[in-house]
N, C-alpha and C positions, 0 to 999 in steps of 0.2 A: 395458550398459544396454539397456534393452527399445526397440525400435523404436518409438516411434510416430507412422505415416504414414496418411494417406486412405485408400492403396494396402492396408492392412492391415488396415481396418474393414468395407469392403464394404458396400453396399447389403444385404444378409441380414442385418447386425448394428446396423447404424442405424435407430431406429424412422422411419417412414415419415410423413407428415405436420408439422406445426407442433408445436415444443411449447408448450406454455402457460406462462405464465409460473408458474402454482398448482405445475403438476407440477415445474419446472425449483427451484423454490424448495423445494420437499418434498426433493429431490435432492441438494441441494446443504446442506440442513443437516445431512441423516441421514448424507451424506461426511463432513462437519467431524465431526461428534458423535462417529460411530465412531472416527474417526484420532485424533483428540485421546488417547486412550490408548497411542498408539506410544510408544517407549522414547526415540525419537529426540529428545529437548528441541527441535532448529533446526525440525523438523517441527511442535511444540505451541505453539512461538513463530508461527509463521506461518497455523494453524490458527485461535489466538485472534486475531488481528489479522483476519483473514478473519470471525470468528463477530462481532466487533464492528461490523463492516457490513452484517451480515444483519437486516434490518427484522423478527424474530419473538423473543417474549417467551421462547417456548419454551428459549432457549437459555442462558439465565441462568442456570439452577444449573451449568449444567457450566463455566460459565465462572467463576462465584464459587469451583468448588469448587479450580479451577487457584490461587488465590490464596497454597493450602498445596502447591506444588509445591515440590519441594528443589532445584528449578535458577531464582538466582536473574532470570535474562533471561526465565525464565519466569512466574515471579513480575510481573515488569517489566511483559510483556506481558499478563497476566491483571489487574492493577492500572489498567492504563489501559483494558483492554476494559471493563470495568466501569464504570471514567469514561463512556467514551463510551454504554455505553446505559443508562446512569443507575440502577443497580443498586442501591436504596436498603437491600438488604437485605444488602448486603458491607459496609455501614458500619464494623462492630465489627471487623471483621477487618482494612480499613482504616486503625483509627486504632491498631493494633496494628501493619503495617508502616508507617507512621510510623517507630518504632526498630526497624525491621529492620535485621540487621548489614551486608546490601547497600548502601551511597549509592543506587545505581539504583533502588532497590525505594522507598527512601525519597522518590524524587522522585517515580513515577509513584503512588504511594499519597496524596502532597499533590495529584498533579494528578486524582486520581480525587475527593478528597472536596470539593477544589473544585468540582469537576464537579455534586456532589451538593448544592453551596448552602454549602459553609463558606466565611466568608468571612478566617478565621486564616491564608491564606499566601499573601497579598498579596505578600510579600516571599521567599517561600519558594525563589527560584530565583537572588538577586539575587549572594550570593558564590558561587555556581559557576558563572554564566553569564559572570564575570570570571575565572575560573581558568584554570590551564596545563592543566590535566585535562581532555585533547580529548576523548573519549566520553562524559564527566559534562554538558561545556560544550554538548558537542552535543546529548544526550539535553535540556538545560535549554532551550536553542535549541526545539526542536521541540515540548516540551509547551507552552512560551509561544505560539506560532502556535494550538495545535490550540485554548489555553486563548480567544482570541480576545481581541477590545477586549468590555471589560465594565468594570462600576461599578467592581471594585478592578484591573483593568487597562489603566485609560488609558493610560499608560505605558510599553504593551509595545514598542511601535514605534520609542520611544526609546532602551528598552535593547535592541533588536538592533540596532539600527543604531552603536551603540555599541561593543557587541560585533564587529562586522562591521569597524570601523575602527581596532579596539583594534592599536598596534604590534604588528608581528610574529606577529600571528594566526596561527594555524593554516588552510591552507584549510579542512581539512573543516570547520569551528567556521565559517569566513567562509560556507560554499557552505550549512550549516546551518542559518544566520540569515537569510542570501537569502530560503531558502525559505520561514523563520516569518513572513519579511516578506511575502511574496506572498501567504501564506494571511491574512494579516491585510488583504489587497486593498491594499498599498501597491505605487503603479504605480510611483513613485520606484525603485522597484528592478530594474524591468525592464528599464532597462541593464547593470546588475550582472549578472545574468542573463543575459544575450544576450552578455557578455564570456564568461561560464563557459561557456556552447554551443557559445564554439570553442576552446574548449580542444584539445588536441591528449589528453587523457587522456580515455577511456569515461565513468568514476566522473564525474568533474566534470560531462561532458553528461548523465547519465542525472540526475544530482539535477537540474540547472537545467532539463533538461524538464516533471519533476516538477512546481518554481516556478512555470515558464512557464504551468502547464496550472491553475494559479488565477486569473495575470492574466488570459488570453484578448485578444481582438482580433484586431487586422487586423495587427500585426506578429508577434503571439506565431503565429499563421497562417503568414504568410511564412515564420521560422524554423521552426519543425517540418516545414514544407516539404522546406525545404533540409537538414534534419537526414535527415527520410526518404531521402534519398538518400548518405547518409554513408558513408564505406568500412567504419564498426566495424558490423558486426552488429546489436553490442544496441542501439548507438543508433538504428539503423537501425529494429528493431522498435517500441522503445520511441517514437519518435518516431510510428510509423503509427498505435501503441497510441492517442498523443495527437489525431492526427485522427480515429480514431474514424468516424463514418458518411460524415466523407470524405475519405475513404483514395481512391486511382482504383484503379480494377480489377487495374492494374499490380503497384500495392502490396497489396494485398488478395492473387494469386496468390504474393508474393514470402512472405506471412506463413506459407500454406499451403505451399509448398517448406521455409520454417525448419521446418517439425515434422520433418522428415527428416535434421534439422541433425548432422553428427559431426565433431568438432572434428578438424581438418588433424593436432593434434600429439598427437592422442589421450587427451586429457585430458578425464577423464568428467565430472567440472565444469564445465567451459565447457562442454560438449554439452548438459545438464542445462541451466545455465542459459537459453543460446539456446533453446530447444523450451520452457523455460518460460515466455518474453517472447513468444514466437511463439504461447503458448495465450491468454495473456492478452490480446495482440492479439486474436485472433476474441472476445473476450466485445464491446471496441469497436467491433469492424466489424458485428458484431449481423445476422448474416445467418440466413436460418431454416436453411442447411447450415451456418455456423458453431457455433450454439448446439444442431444435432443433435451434435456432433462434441461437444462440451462435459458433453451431458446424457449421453453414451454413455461418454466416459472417466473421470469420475468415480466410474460404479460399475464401472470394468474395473478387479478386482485381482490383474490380470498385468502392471499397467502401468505404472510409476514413480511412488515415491507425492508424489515432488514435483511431480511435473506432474498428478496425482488432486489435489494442492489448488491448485495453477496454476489448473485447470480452474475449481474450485468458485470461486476467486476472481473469475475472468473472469463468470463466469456469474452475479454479483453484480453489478460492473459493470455487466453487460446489465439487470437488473434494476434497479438504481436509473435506469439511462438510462431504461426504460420505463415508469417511474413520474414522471421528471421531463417529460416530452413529454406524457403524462397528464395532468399539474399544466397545463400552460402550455396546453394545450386547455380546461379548466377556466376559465380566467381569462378 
C-alpha cells in the first residue's frame, strides 16, 4: 500500500494559500464522478454514499444511471442515494426495483420512492424488521431512522424500540435500531448507547459513536472525550472524527501521525482502514492545512484509491460544516 504521510507531500505539492470551499467542491465531485466507473463495486458503494451528500444537482445522472448496476449492494446504494437527493426522475426505474430479485434492493427502492412523496409503504419494512435475517433487519433498521418521523411514520420509534428489545436479538440488529433511534432525536436511547461505548469490541464503539453524534450534548461530549482516548485505534480516530473543531491539538497531532498508520501484523486492511478514519478525521478538524492535505490527495492518483474517496468524503463533511455555521450566522 502506498504511503501516505505529510512527510511525503511537501510544501512544493500543496497549493499554497486557503482553499475555497467553490474549488474544494469542484474537487471533490469531479473525484467521485470519475471513480464511480472503477470495477471495484465496495469502491462504487462508498462513492455513491459520498455523491449523496454532495449539495450539487450535477450529480444526478451518474447516480441514477448506478441504479442498473449488476452488483446488487450497488444497486442498494444507488437506490437510497437517489432517496436522499430526491431524484424525481429515477422514479420509473424505481418502481421497477421494487421486484428486484435482491430483498436489499427492494427495501432501498421503497425507501427512495418514499422519499420522492409515495405514500404506499408505510408498512413496507414492518416483517423484516421482526425477522432472523440480521443484514435485511438491519438494513430495515437504518432506512427507518434516515426515513424519519413523518405523517405515515409516527410509529417508527416504536418499532425500533421493539425491535431493540425483541428476545434474543441480534446485537448488530440491537446496535442498528440504537442508531435509527438516535437519528429520530430519541434521547431515551442514549443510555443504550453509552452501554455500546463500552463495549469491549471496536464495531459496537464505532456504531454507537455514530448514534451518539445525532444526540449531542453535554454527556454525548464527555463520552467521546473518553472514547478519544481509547486503546483501539479506530475508536480512537473516530471518536476525534466526532469532536470535530474540538479536538485539542494533542488529538488533532495524533490524527496527523494515523496517516502514516501500518498495522503491527501486516494486514493491509486494517492499515487501509485506520489512514482512512485518520482522513476523515481532518475533513472534521477543518484546518486550512487539513483540507489542503484533502484537496491535494484526492486528485493524487498514485495514492490508494480508498483513501482518494476517504478524502472526498471528509472534504464533504467540511463542507456541510461550513455551510451550517453559515446558516447559524444568518439567523
Amino acid at each position: 500500500m502506498v504511503l501516505f504521510a505529510l512527510t511525503t507531500l511537501g510544501c512544493s505539492v500543496l497549493p499554497t494559500g486557503r482553499i475555497s470551499t467553490e474549488k474544494l467542491q469542484q474537487r471533490t465531485r469531479r473525484t467521485l464522478l470519475t471513480m464511480l466507473a472503477e470495477d471495484d463495486p465496495l469502491l462504487r458503494v462508498h462513492i455513491l454514499e459520498s455523491l449523496a451528500l454532495l449539495p450539487d444537482r450535477n450529480v444526478m445522472p451518474a447516480i441514477r444511471g448506478s441504479l442498473n448496476d449488476p452488483i446488487p449492494a450497488v444497486r442498494f446504494a444507488a437506490a437510497v442515494a437517489v432517496g436522499d437527493v430526491r431524484d424525481f426522475a429515477s422514479r420509473d426505474i424505481l418502481q421497477r426495483l421494487v421486484r428486484d430479485p435482491n430483498p436489499s434492493v427492494q427495501l432501498a427502492a421503497g425507501y427512495a420512492l418514499e422519499k420522492l412523496g409515495d405514500r404506499h409503504f408505510a408498512h413496507w419494512y414492518d416483517n423484516i424488521l421482526f425477522s432472523r435475517d440480521t443484514k435485511l433487519a438491519g438494513q430495515a433498521c437504518m432506512l427507518i431512522g434516515k426515513l424519519g418521523r413523518t405523517a405515515v411514520r409516527k410509529d417508527s420509534g416504536a418499532k425500533l424500540w421493539r425491535v431493540l428489545t425483541q428476545p434474543d436479538q441480534s446485537p448488530a440488529v440491537q446496535l442498528q435500531a440504537a442508531e435509527a433511534l438516535a437519528r429520530l432525536g430519541d434521547r431515551k436511547i442514549l443510555k443504550r448507547l453509552l452501554v455500546f461505548a463500552s463495549s469491549l469490541y471496536a464495531d459496537d464503539k464505532l456504531l454507537a459513536i455514530v448514534g451518539l453524534r445525532h444526540i449531542g450534548g453535554r454527556d454525548v461530549f464527555a463520552q467521546m472525550t473518553v472514547l478519544a482516548d481509547d486503546p483501539q485505534i479506530e475508536v480512537k480516530l473516530s471518536a476525534i472524527r466526532a469532536l470535530g473543531k474540538l479536538a485539542e491539538d494533542k488529538q488533532v497531532r495524533f490524527v496527523r501521525n494515523s496517516l502514516k498508520y501500518r498495522d503491527p501484523d501486516g494486514e493491509s486492511l486494517t492499515t487501509r482502514r485506520v489512514r482512512s478514519l485518520a482522513v476523515l478525521a481532518l475533513g472534521s478538524v477543518g484546518t486550512d492545512k487539513a483540507i489542503r492535505l484533502l484537496y491535494n490527495l484526492m486528485a493524487d492518483t498514485a495514492r490508494n484509491k480508498y483513501l482518494r474517496i476517504a478524502a472526498a468524503r471528509a472534504a464533504i463533511d467540511y463542507l456541510k460544516a461550513v455551510r451550517t455555521d453559515e446558516n447559524n450566522l444568518l439567523k
